[in-house]
LUMROGU-410103 format. One line per 4 residues: number of its first residue (from 1); their letters; for each residue y, x, z of C-alpha. Coordinates in steps of 0.5 Angstrom, whole numbers, plus 500, padded with zeros to 3 digits. Each point is the difference from the previous one (the first is absolute). Layout:
BEGIN
NUM) A) Y X Z ~ ...
! end
This chain:
BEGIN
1) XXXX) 680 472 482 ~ 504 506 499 ~ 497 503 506 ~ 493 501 499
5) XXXX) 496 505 504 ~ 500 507 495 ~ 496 504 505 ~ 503 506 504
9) XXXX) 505 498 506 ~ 501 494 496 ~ 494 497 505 ~ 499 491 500
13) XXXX) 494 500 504 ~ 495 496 501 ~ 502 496 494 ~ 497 493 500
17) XXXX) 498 496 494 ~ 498 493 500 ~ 497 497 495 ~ 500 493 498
21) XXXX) 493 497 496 ~ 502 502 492 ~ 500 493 497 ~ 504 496 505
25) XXXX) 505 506 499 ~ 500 500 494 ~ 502 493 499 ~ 505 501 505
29) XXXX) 503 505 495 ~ 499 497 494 ~ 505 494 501 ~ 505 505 504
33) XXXX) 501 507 503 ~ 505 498 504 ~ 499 498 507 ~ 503 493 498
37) XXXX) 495 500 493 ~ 499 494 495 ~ 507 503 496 ~ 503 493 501
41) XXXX) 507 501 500 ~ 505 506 498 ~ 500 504 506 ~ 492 499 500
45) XXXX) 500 503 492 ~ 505 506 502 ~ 495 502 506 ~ 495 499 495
49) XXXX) 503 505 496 ~ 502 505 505 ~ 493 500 503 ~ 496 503 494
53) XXXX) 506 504 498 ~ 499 503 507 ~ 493 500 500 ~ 499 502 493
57) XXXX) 504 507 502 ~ 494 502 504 ~ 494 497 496 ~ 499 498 492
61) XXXX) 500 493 500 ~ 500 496 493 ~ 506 497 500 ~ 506 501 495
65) XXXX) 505 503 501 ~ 505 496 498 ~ 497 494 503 ~ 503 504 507
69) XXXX) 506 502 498 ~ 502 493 498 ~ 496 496 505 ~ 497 497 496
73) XXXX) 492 501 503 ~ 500 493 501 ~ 499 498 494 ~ 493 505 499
77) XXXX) 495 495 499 ~ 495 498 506 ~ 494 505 497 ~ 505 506 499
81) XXXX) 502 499 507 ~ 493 500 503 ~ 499 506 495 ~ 506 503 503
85) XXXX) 498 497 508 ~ 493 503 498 ~ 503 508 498 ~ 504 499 506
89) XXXX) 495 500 506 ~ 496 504 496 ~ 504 506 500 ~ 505 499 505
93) XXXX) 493 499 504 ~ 498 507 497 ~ 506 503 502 ~ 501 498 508
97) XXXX) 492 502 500 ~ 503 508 500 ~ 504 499 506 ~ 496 495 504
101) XXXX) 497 502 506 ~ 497 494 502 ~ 498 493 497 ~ 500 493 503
105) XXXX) 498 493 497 ~ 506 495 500 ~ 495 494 501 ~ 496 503 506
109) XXXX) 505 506 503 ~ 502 499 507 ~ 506 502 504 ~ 495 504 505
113) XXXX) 496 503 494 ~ 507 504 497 ~ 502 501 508 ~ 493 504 500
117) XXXX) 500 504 493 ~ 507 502 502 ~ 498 502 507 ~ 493 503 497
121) XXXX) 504 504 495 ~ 505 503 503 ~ 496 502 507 ~ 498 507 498
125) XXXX) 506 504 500 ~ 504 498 493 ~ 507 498 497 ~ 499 493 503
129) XXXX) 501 497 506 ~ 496 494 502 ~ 507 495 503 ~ 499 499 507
133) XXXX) 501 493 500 ~ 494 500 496 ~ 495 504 504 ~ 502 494 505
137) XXXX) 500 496 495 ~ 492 502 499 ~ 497 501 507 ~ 503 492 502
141) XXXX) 497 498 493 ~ 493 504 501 ~ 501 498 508 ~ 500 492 499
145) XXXX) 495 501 493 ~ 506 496 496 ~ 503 502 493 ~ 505 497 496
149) XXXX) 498 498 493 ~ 506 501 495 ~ 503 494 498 ~ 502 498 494
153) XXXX) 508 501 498 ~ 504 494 498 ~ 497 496 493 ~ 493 503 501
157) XXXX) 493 499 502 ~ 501 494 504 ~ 507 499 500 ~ 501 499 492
161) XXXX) 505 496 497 ~ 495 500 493 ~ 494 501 499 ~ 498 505 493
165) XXXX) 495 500 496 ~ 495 506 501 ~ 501 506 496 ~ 492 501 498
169) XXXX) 498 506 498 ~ 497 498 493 ~ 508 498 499 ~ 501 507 500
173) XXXX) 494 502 496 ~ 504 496 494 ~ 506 503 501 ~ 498 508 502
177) XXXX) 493 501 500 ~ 501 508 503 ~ 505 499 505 ~ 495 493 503
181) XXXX) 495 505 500 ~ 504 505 504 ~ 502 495 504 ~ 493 497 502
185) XXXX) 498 508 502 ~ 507 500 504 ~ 498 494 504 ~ 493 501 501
189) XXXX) 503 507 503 ~ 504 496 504 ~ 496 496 504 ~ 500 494 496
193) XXXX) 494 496 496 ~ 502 498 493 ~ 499 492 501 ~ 506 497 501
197) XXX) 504 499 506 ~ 501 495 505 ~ 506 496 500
! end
């Protein structure tokens, strides 16, 4: 994280954002920000704690610091880690905007979908290349009209060992009524409707 891009001969091009519908995300967040989540066991609360000590370096999240420095964020009730999850994305979301070059949908994005954008974009005469094996990559797939959707990693989707109650947005309302509304413009933005999405 301490490499991200500050213009001049620091150049990341294209950068690639992949959004992931704002409540699913949050409620994901909310338990957990680990990758392993659901704080269950001690090594999963000292990454808890880590990841928004990390996290709270680049953004202003509600979160004592305190809590941080003694791994005990945890312990913050479910409200306050919905509040937290919903600060994060909304304002981790509004950083990664300023350096994103292109959006994609988790939900719907195929692996053509990011091969093309990449090629498109890096076609006229730029920092980028478009990498060889996807140029091939992109002809077989436009050639035999197929393309593979992204599938969901291990204990998502489909694949979820558990299933958790949908985050709504009148949840986030009650907790921070602006940073819902904020929410609510982003997701629009990002191409998503405001009714809840499908498990």
């Amino acid at each position: 994280m301490s490499n991200q891009p500050h213009g001049g001969n620091d150049v990341h091009d294209p950068i690639f954002k992949v959004h992931r519908h704002p409540l699913t995300a949050i409620g994901s967040i909310a338990p957990g920000l680990t990758s392993s989540g659901g704080c269950r066991n001690p090594s999963e609360r000292r990454w808890d704690a880590r990841a928004w000590h990390c996290a709270s370096h680049f953004v202003p999240l509600p979160v004592a610091q305190a809590a941080i420095t003694a791994q005990e964020t945890c312990k913050i009730v479910p409200d306050a880690r919905r509040r937290l999850a919903l600060h994060y994305w909304v304002k981790w979301n509004l950083l990664a905007d300023l350096w994103a070059s292109h959006t994609f949908q988790v939900e719907t994005m195929t692996a053509t979908d990011l091969m093309q954008r990449w090629c498109t974009h890096c076609s006229p005469p730029r920092t980028c290349q478009c990498p060889a094996a996807a140029a091939a990559q992109l002809l077989a797939r436009n050639a035999s009209n197929q393309s593979e959707r992204v599938r969901a990693r291990k204990g998502h989707g489909a694949n979820a060992k558990r299933t958790r109650t949908p985050i709504t947005w009148a949840q986030l309302e009650a907790i921070d009524k602006n940073m819902t509304l904020i929410a609510q413009k982003l997701a629009l933005e990002y191409g998503y409707a405001l009714h809840p999405p499908k498990h």
